[in-house]
C-alpha positions as CSV (number, residue, x, y, z in Angstrom):
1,X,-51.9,-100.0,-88.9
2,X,-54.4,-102.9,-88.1
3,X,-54.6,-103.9,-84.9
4,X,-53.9,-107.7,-83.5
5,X,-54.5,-109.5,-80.5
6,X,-57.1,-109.8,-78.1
7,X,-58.5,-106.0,-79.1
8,X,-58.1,-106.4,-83.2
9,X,-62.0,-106.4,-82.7
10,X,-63.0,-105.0,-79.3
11,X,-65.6,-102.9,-80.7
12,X,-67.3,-105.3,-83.1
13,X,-70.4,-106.2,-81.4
14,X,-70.7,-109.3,-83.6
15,X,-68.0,-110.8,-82.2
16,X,-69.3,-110.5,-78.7
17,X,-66.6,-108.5,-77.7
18,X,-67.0,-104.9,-76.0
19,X,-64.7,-102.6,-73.8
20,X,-65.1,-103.7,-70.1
21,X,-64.0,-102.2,-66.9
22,X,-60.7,-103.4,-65.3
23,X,-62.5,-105.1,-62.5
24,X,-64.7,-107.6,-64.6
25,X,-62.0,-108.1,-67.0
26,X,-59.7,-109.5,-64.1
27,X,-63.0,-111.5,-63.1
28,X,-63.1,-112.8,-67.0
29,X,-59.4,-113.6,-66.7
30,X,-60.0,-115.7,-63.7
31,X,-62.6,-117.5,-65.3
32,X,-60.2,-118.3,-68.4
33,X,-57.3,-119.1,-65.8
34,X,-59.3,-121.6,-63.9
35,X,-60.9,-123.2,-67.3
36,X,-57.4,-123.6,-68.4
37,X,-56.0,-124.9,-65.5
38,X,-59.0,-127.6,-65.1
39,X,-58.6,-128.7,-68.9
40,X,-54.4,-128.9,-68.1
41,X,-54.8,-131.1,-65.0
42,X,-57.2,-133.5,-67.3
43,X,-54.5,-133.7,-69.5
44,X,-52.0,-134.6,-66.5
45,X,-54.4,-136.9,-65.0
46,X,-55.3,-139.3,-68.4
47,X,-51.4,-139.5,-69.0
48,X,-51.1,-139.9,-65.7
49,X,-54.0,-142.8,-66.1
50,X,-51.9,-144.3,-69.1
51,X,-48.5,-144.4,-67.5
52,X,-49.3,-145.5,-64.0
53,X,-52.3,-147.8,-64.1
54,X,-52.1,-149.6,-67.6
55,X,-49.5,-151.6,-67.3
56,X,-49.8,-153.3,-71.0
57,X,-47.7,-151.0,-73.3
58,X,-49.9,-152.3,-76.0
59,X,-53.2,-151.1,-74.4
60,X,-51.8,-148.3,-72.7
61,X,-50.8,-147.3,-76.7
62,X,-54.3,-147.8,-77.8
63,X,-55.9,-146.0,-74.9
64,X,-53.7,-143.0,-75.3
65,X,-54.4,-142.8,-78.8
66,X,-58.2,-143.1,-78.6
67,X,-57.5,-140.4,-75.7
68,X,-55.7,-138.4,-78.3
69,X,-57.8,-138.8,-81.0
70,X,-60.8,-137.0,-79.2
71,X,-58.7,-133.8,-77.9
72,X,-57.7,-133.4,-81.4
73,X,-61.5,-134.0,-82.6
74,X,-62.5,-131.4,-80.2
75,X,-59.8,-128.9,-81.3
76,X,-61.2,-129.1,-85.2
77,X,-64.8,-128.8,-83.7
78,X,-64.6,-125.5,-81.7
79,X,-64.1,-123.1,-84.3
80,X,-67.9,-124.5,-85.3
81,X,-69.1,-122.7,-81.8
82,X,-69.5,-119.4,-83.4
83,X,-71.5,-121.1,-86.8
84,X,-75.2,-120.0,-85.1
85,X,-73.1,-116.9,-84.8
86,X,-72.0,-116.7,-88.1
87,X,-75.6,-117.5,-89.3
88,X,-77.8,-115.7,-87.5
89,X,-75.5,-112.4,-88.2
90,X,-74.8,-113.0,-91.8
91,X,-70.8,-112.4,-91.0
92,X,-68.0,-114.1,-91.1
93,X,-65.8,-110.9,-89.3
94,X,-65.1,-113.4,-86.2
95,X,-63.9,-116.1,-88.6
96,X,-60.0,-116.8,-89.5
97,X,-59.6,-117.2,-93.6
98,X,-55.7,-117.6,-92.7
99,X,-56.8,-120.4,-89.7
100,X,-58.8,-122.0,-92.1
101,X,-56.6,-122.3,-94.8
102,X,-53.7,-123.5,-92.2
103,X,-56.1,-126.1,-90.6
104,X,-57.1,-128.2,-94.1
105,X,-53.9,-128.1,-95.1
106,X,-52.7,-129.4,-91.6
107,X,-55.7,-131.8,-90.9
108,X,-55.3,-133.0,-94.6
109,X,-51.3,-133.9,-94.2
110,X,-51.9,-135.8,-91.2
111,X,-54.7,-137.7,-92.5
112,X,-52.8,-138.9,-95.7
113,X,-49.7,-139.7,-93.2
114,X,-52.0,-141.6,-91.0
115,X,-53.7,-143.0,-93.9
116,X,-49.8,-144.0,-95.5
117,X,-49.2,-145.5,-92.0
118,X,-52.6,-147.4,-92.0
119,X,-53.1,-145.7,-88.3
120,X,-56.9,-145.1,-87.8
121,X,-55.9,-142.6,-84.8
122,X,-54.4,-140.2,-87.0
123,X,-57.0,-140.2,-90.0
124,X,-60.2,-140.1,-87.8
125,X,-58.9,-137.8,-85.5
126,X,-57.8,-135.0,-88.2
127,X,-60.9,-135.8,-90.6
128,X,-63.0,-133.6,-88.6
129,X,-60.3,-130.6,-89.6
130,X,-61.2,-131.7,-93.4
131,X,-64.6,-131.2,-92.6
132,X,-64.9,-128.1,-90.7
133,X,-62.9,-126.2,-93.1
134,X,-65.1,-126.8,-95.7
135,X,-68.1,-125.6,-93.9
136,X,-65.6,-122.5,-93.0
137,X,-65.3,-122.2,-96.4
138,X,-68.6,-122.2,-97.7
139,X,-69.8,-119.9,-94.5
140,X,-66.9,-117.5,-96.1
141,X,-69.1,-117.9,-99.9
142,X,-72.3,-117.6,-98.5
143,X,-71.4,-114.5,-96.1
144,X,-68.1,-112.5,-97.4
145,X,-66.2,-111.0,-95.0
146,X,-66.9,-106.8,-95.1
147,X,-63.6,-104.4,-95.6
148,X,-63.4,-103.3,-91.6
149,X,-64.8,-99.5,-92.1
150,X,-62.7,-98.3,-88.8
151,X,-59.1,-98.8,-90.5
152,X,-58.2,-96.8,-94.0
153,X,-56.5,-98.8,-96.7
154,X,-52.9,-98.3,-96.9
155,X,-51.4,-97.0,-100.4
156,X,-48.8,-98.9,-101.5
């Protein structure tokens, strides 16, 4: 049965993942904890910004959309982190075919809603998900992903 989850590719060392003792994993964990946190209280504080000191609903709307527009930007972008990755390996094993699938189809229905709406926030900010996919795409062309040799096909 394949594996999911954080250890569905433990050993694969091109995905920068290996076994580590208990003690640096709870290190790691902090690490993710406190990244996490930091990003959640810059959320809080820009909605915090837009409710408390833009008193214009019609600037405050604007703001929070440009605001938007680039967390959703960066959210399409950061699959892209692993492309050098992807290159330099000649593997696509740490890339999602189902995520990429899901995130054209997604980025493309909000872009034709924002584009039916004539609302620049929501077709600039999901473009970028058009975009990346593609390059996903091609990256899974250029470099098909390998059968995973530690797991036995079922028989059906």
């Amino acid at each position: 049965m394949e594996e999911l989850g954080p250890q569905a590719h433990a050993n694969d060392p091109e995905c920068g993942q290996r076994p580590v003792p208990a003690l640096s994993h709870h290190g790691s964990q902090r690490v993710v904890l406190l990244q996490t946190a930091t990003l959640l209280g810059v959320l809080l504080l820009g909605y915090g910004y837009f409710w408390l000191l833009v008193p214009n609903p019609e600037a405050r709307l604007q703001q929070l959309g440009l605001f938007c527009s680039v967390f959703t930007i960066s959210m399409y972008l950061s699959p892209l982190a692993d492309l050098a990755k992807v290159i330099q390996t000649k593997s696509t094993q740490c890339l999602s075919y189902p995520l990429t699938i899901a995130t054209l189809l997604t980025s493309a229905s909000w872009c034709l809603y924002g584009f039916r709406l004539r609302d620049p926030y929501i077709m600039v900010s999901n473009f970028p998900g058009i975009v990346t996919s593609f390059i996903r795409f091609w990256l899974f062309w250029k470099y098909p992903q390998e059968q995973d040799r530690n797991y036995w096909l079922l028989q059906t």
